[in-house]
N, C-alpha and C positions, 0 to 999 in steps of 0.2 A: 415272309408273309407280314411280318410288324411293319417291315418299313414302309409298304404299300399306304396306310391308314393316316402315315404318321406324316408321309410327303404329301397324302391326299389334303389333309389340313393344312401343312405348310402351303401347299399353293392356292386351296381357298382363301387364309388369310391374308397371301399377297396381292389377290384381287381386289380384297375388301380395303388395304390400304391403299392402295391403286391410286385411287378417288381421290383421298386424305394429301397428294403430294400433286396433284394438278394443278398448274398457274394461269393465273386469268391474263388476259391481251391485257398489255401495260396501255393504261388511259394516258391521256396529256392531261396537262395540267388545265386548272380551268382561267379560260379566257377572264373570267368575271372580274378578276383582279389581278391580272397581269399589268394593266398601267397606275396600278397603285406603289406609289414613294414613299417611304416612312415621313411622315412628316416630323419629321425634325427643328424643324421652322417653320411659323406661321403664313408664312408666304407659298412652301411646300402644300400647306392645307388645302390652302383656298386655291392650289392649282389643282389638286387632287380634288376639290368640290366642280371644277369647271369641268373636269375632263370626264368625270363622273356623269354629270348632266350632260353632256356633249355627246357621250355614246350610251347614253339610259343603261348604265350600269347600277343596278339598287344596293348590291353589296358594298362597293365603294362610297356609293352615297353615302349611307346609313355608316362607314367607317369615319366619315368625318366629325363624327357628333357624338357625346359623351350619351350611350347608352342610358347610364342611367339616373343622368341631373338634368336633360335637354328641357330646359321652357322655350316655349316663341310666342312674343307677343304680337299678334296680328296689325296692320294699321289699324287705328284709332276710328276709322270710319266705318270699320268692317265688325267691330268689337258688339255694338249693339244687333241686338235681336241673333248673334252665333253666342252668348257666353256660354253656352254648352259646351259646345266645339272646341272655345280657345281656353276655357281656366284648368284644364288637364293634360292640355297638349304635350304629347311625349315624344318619344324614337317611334313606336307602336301608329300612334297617329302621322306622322314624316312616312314611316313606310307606305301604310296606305295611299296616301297621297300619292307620292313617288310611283308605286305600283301601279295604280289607276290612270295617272294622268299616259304613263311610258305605256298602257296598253290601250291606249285612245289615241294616241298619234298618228297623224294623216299621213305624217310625212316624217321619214327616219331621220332624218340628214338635215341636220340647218341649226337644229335646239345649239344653242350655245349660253352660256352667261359670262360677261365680262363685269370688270370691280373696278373701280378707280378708286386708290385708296384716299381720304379727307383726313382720316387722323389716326393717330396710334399711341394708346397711354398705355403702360404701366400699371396695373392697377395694384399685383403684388409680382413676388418672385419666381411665381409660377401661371400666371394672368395676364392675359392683354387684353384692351377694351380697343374694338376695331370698327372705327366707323369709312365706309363706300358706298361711294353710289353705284347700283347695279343696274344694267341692261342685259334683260330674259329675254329672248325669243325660243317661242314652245309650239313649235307647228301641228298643233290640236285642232281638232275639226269644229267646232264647238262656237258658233259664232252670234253667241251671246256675251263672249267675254274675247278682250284683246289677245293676240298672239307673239304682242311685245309689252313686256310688261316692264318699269322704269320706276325706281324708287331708292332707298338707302338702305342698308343694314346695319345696328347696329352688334356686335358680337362680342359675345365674353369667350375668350378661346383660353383653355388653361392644360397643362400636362399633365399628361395620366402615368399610369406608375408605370407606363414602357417607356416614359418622358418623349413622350407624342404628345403633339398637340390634337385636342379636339373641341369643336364645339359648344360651349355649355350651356349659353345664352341663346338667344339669336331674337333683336326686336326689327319689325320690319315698318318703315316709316314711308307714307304714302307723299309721294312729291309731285304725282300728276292724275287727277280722277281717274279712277276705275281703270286704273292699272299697276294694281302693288303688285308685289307678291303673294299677299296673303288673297289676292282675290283668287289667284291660282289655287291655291294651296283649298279656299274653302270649296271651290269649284268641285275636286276629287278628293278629298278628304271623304266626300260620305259614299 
């Protein structure tokens, strides 16, 4: 008669663990950053920032750039009447932008950005100062502002303690009216 009471509990309990040893459907990994490179080299970066933009990837984006040193100085013509906007600009303000502009797009396919490098200093032993001229196209609906945007970048790109390069600087230099970058940037910034 003991053993009745005694197996009753033992096979209660193994219900109750039951639960405890069940595995979930194995996920795949996430798309978001499958065509992300270590950048290793600054050239690696700036291909991981294009391809980034190319497929409105935010997480990839946002890995290009030093979390938590990034300034961007806006073009010079854009600076008055936004210093609210630009004298705090961080990663936090780049994401928004990025998130707004990638969920306003008319059109999935076409955004690209190309760099043509102009120069490349040395600044220290873990520093480069990288100036290009850049060609943006951002197929946004929005047709108060251009959908090719052309100007220069200049970039403090320095390694982080994975000895990745990232981002730390970024000033954006306007080389044809009303169409920097920064025009983009303040467009969906708010």
């Amino acid at each position: 008669m003991r053993l009745y009471p005694i197996s009753f509990i033992f096979f209660c309990a193994l219900l109750i663990l039951q639960g405890c040893f069940k595995t979930r459907p194995v996920e795949p990994p996430s798309a978001s950053s499958s065509d992300w490179v270590s950048p290793t080299d600054y050239t690696i970066l700036l291909d991981n920032l294009k391809t980034a933009i190319a497929q409105r990837n935010t997480q990839n984006y946002l890995r290009c750039f030093d979390q938590e040193a990034l300034r961007f100085e806006p073009a010079a013509s854009l600076f008055n009447n936004n210093e609210g906007i630009w004298l705090n600009w961080n990663a936090l303000d780049e994401q928004a932008y990025f998130d707004n502009m990638i969920a306003d797009l008319a059109v999935l396919s076409g955004n690209s950005l190309s760099l043509i490098e102009q120069d490349l200093q040395d600044v220290s032993a873990d520093s480069l100062r990288y100036v290009g001229d850049y060609n943006l196209r951002i197929n946004h609906p929005d047709t108060t502002i251009t959908t090719f945007f052309k100007g220069q970048v200049q970039l403090v790109i320095r390694l982080n303690s994975f000895n990745e390069w990232a981002i730390q600087r970024w000033r954006d230099i306007e080389t044809h009216p009303d169409s920097s970058w920064s025009e983009l940037k303040l467009k969906y910034v708010q």
